[in-house]
N, C-alpha and C positions, 0 to 999 in steps of 0.2 A: 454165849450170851455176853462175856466178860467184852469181849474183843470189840464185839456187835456196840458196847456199851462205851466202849473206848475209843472208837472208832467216829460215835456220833459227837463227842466230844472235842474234836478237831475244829481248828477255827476255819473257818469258811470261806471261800475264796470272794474277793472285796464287790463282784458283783451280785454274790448271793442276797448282799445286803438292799440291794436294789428290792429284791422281793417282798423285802419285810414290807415296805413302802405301798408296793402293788397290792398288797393281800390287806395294808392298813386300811387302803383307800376304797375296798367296798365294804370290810368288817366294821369299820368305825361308823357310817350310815347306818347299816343295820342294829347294829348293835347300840345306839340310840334312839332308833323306833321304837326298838323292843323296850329300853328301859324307862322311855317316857311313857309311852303307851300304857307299862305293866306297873308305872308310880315307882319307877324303882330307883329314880334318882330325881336331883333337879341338882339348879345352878349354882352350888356353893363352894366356890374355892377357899381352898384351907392350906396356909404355908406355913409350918411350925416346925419345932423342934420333934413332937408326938410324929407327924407325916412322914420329916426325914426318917427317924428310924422305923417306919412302915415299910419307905422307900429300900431299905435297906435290905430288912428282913425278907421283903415281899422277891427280891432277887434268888433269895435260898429257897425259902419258903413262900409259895407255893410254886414258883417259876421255874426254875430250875428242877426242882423232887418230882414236880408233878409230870413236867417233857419228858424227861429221864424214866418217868414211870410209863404216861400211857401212851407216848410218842416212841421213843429210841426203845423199847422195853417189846413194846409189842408191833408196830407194824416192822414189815420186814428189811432188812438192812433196803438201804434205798441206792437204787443203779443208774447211772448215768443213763439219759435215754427211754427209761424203763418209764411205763405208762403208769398212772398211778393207782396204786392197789386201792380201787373204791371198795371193795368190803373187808380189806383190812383199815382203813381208814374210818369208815362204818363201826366198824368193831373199837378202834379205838377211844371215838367222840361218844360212843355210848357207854362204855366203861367210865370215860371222863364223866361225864354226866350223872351219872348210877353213883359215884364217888363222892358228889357231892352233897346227896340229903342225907349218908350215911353217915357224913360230919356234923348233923343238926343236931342231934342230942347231943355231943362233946362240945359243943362251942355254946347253945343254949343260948339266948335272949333275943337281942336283933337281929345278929349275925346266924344264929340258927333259923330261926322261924325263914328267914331271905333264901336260904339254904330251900326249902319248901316249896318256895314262891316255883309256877311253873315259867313268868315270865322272866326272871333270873333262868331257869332251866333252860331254857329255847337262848338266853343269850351265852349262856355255857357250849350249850352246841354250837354255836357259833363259832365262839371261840375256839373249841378243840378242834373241829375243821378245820380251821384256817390254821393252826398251829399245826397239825397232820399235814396238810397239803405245803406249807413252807417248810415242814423238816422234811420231804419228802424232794420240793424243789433243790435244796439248798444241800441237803445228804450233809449235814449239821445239824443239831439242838439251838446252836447259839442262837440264829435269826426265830425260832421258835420263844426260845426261853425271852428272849427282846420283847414277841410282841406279846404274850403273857404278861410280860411284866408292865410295858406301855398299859394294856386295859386295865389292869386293877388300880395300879395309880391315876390314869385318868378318871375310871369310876371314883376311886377315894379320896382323891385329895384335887378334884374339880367340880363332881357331881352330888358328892355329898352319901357315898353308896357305905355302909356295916363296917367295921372289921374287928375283927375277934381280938385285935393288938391295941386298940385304940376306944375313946369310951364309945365314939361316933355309933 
């Protein structure tokens, strides 16, 4: 598991980056359906001192912990060639998912009850998919842990989306 864990942690070769791009360009459509649709954002951009260090935090926390947890941790070391494991990938985005309302009570107010929300839910699975399917491309975290971290920054500090860090 250590190796497996070490192993995803290697930098990626300069075209893997390409993917983050491919995989940005049909998650980020959806993933604005869903949050308009489900109220779960609108158009408020925020550039502050509070944001940067969202920005910052939001790179360890949740981007990085979380890949390493339900990406590199649990689907299987990822092989050149190798077709992609849809029901370990299944298994992952629904663990990622399942992970998320059981944060509701510890964060509590807005940032909890959003936690609830099924339309945040369905844009989680989005998410985790396309971060499974990029770590899976790429046989890296890094291009995963990126685009993690692109959506919650663009949810938070454009669309005006919770965060447990910030009063928003």
């Amino acid at each position: 598991m250590i190796a497996k864990l070490k192993k995803s942690l290697l930098w990626p070769a300069s075209e893997s980056w390409r993917q983050l791009f491919i995989n940005l360009a049909w998650l980020a459509p959806l993933l604005l359906l869903v949050g308009f649709a489900g109220g779960l954002m609108q158009w408020a951009p925020q550039f502050d001192l509070a944001m940067l260090k969202l920005a910052a935090i939001a790179v360890i926390i949740p981007s990085l912990g979380e890949e390493l947890l339900f990406r590199a941790a649990i689907l299987p070391k990822p092989e050149a060639e190798a077709p992609l494991p849809i029901k370990w990938m299944v298994l992952s985005t629904l663990m990622f998912v399942l992970w998320h309302p059981i944060q509701a009570p510890i964060y509590g107010g807005a940032f909890g009850a959003m936690m609830l929300n099924p339309w945040f839910l369905v844009a989680v699975a989005l998410t985790g998919f396309a971060c499974a399917r990029l770590y899976w491309e790429t046989r890296s975290i890094w291009p995963a842990v990126a685009l993690h971290w692109i959506v919650i920054m663009a949810w938070k500090a454009l669309l005006d989306g919770p965060s447990p860090w910030t009063t928003a």
